[in-house]
C-alpha positions as CSV (number, residue, x, y, z in Angstrom):
1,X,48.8,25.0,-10.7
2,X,50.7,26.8,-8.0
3,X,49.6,26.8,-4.5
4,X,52.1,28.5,-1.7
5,X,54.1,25.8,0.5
6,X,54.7,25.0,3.7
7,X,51.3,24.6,5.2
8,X,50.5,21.6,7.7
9,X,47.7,18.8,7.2
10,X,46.7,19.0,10.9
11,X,47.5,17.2,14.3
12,X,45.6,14.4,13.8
13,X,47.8,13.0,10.6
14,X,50.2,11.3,13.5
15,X,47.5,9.7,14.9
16,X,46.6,7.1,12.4
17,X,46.3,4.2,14.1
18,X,44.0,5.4,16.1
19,X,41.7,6.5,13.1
20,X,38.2,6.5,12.7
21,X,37.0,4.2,9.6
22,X,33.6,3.3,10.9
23,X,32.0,4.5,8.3
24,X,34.3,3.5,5.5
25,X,31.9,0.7,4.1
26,X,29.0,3.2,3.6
27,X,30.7,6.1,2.5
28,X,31.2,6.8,-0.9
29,X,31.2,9.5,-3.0
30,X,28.4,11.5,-2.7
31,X,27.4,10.2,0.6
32,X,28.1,13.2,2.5
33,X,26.4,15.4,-0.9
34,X,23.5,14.2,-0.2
35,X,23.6,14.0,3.3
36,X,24.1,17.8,3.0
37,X,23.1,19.2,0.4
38,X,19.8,17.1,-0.4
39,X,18.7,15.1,-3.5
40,X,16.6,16.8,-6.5
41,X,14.5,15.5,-9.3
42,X,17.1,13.8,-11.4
43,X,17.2,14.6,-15.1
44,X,15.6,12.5,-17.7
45,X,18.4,10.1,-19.3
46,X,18.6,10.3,-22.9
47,X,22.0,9.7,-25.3
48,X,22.1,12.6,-26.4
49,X,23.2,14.0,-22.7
50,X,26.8,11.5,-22.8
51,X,27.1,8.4,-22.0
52,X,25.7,6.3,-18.8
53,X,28.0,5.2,-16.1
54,X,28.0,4.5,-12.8
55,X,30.4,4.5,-9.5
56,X,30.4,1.5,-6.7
57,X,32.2,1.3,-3.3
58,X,32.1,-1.4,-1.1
59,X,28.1,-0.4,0.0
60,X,27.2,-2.3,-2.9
61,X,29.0,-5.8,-2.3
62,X,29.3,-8.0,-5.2
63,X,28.2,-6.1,-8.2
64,X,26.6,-8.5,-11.1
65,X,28.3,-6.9,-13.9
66,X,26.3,-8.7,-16.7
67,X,23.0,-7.0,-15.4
68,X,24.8,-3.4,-15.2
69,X,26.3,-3.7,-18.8
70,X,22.6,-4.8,-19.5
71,X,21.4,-1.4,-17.8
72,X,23.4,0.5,-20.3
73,X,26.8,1.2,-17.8
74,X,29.4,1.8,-19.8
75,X,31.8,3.3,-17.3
76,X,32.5,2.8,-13.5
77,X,34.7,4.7,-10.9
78,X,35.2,1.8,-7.7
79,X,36.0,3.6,-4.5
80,X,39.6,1.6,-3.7
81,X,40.6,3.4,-0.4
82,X,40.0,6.1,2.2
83,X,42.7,7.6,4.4
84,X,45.6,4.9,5.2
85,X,43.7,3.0,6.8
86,X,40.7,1.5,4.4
87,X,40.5,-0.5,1.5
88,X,37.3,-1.6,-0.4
89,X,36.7,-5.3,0.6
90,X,34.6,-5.7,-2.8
91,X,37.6,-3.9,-5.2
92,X,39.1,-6.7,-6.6
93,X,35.5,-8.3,-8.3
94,X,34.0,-4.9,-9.0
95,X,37.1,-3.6,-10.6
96,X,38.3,-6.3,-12.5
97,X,34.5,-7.4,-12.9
98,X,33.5,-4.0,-14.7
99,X,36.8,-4.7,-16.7
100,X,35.9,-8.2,-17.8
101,X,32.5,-7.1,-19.0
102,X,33.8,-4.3,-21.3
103,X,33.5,-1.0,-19.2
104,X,35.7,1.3,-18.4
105,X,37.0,1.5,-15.6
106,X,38.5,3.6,-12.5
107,X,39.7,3.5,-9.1
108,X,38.9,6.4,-6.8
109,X,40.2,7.6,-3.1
110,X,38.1,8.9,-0.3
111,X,40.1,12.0,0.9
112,X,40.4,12.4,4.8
113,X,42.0,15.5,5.1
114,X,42.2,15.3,8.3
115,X,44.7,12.0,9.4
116,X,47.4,12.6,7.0
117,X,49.1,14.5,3.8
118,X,48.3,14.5,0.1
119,X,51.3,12.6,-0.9
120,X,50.7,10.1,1.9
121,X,47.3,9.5,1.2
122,X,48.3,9.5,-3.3
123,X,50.4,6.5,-2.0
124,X,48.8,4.5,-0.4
125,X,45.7,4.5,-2.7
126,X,48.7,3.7,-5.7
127,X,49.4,0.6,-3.5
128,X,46.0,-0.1,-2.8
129,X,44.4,-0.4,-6.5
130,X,44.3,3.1,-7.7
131,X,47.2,2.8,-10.2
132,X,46.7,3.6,-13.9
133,X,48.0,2.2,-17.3
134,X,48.0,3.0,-20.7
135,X,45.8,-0.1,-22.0
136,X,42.8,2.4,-23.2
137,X,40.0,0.9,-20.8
138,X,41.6,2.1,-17.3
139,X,40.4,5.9,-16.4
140,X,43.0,8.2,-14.2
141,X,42.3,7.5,-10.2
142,X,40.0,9.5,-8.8
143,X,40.4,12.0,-5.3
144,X,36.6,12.4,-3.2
145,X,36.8,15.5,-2.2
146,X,33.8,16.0,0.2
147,X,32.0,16.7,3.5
148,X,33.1,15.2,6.4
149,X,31.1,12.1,7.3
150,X,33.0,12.2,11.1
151,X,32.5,15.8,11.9
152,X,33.5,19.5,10.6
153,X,32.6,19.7,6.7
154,X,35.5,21.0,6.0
155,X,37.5,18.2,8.6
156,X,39.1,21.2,10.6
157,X,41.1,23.0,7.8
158,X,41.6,26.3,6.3
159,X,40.7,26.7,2.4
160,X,44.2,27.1,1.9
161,X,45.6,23.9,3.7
162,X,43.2,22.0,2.2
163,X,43.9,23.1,-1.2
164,X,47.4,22.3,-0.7
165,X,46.4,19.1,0.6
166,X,45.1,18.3,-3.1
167,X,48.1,19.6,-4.8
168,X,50.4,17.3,-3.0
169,X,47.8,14.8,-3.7
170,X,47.6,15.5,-7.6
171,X,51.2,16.1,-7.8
172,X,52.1,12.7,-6.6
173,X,50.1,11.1,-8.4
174,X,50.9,12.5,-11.7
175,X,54.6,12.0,-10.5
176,X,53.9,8.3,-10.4
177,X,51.9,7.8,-13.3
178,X,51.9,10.6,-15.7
179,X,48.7,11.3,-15.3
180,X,46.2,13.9,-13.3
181,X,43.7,12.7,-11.1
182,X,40.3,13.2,-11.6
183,X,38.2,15.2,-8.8
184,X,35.0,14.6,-7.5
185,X,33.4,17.2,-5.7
186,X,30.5,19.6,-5.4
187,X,30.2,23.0,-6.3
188,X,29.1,23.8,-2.7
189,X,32.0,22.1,-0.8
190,X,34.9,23.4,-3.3
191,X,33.3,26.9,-2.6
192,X,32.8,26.3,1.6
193,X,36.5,24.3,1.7
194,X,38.7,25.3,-1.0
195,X,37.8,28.9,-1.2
196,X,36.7,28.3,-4.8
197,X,40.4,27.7,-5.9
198,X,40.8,28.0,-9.5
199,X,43.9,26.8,-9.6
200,X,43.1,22.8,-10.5
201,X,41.5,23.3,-13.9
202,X,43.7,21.0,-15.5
203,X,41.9,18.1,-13.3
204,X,39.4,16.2,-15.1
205,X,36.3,17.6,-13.1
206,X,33.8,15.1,-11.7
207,X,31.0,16.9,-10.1
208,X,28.4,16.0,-7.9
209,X,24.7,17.2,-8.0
210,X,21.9,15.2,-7.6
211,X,19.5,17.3,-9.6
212,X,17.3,17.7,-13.3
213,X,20.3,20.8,-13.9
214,X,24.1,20.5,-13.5
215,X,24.5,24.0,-12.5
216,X,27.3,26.6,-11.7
217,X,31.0,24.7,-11.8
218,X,33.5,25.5,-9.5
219,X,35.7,28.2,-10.6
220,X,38.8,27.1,-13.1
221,X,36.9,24.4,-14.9
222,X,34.2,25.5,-18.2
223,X,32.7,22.3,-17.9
224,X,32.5,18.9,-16.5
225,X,33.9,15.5,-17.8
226,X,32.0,13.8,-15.2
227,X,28.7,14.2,-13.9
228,X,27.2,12.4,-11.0
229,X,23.1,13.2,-11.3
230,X,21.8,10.9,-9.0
231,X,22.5,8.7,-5.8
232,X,20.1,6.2,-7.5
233,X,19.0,4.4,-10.2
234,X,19.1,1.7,-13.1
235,X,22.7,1.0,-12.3
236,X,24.5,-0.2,-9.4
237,X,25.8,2.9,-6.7
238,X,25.0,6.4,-8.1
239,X,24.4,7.6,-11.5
240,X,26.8,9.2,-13.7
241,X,26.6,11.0,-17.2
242,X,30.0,11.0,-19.1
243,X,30.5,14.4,-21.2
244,X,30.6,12.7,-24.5
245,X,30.4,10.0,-26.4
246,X,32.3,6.3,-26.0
247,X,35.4,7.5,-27.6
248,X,35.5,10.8,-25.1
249,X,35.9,8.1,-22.4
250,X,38.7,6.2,-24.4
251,X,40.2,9.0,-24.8
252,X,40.2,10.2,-21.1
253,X,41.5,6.3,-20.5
254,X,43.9,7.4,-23.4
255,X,45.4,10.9,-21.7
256,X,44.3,12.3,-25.1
């Protein structure tokens, strides 16, 4: 994607240590979606629709992993970080404990736009669990992308800063790993904060909408590979359909 350079982050990114994480155990992705945009009917599960996953952050504590796998999870994103500041007391058992059952399994970072830049923030959560490798059960790391949970939806920033904090973000991450991260969003936001950039279709797209229908897509992706449907359910965290079947998730795991 291109995106024009030389656009700041914001004054706040000097201030680190003096960052708000309050929040950080609670928040997760979709927190602030539902917070703001409200939760639907969810849509009636079937196998037909992909395959069932899940996400966890450190809200959820120990996870029993047997009982998930049980459920029917077959997938998991675990929130490992947010800002520089914040790392998931619960990652190393969910992680590896979603590994050891037989899911699949991902890290994911929860973006503050507002403390620091892409690249810092892509390097940190690479230190902090968010790594990827080639083993064929490990998904690409994941950027949340949302509201706010401390303030301004959009954390202060113009559409176009903020979309250039995500390229330096994706860029540094595929720099360090060969692969592109995966974003989780909602329609809504990506249109409010982004401007509706098109420009990051080559991102797995893991959208947010707790409803029966997935609805419009943000513009530059023609569908999802990820859908998060509801904040609740049989598994642990919030509920996620996978656009395919088992081997559509290997092969994301893959870079296929």
């Amino acid at each position: 994607m291109v995106v024009s350079s030389g656009l700041t982050v914001g004054a706040g990114q000097s201030a680190a240590a003096t960052v708000d994480y309050g929040r950080a155990d609670t928040t997760s992705a979709g927190s602030q979606i539902a917070r703001v945009e409200g939760v639907g009917p969810a849509p009636k599960y079937v196998a037909a629709n992909g395959l069932l996953g899940h996400d966890v952050s450190g809200h959820q504590g120990a996870v029993d992993w047997n009982a998930a796998w049980g459920s029917g999870g077959r997938f998991v994103y675990v929130k490992a970080t947010e800002g520089t500041g914040y790392t998931n007391p619960n990652f190393g058992q969910q992680y590896d404990g979603s590994y050891n059952v037989g899911m699949v399994r991902g890290a994911y970072h929860f973006a503050r736009f507002d403390i620091s830049g892409g690249a810092t923030q892509a390097d940190y959560f690479l230190a902090h669990g968010g790594g990827w490798s080639n083993d064929g059960r490990t998904l690409p790391g994941a950027i949340d992308a949302e509201y706010n949970p401390y303030g301004d939806a959009c954390y202060g920033l113009s559409p176009a800063a903020i979309s250039q904090w995500l390229a330096d973000f994706s860029n540094t991450y595929r720099a360090r790993t060969g692969r592109l991260p995966a974003i989780y969003t909602s329609t809504s936001w990506w249109v409010k904060c982004t401007g509706n950039n098109a420009g990051f279709g080559a991102n797995p797209l893991w959208l947010a909408r707790y409803n029966s229908e997935i609805g419009a897509l943000p513009a530059g992706w023609a569908e999802q590979t990820i859908w998060q449907y509801a904040d609740t359910g049989a598994l642990p965290g919030d509920q996620n359909l996978f656009n395919g079947p088992q081997a559509s998730v290997r092969e994301l795991a893959l870079n296929r």
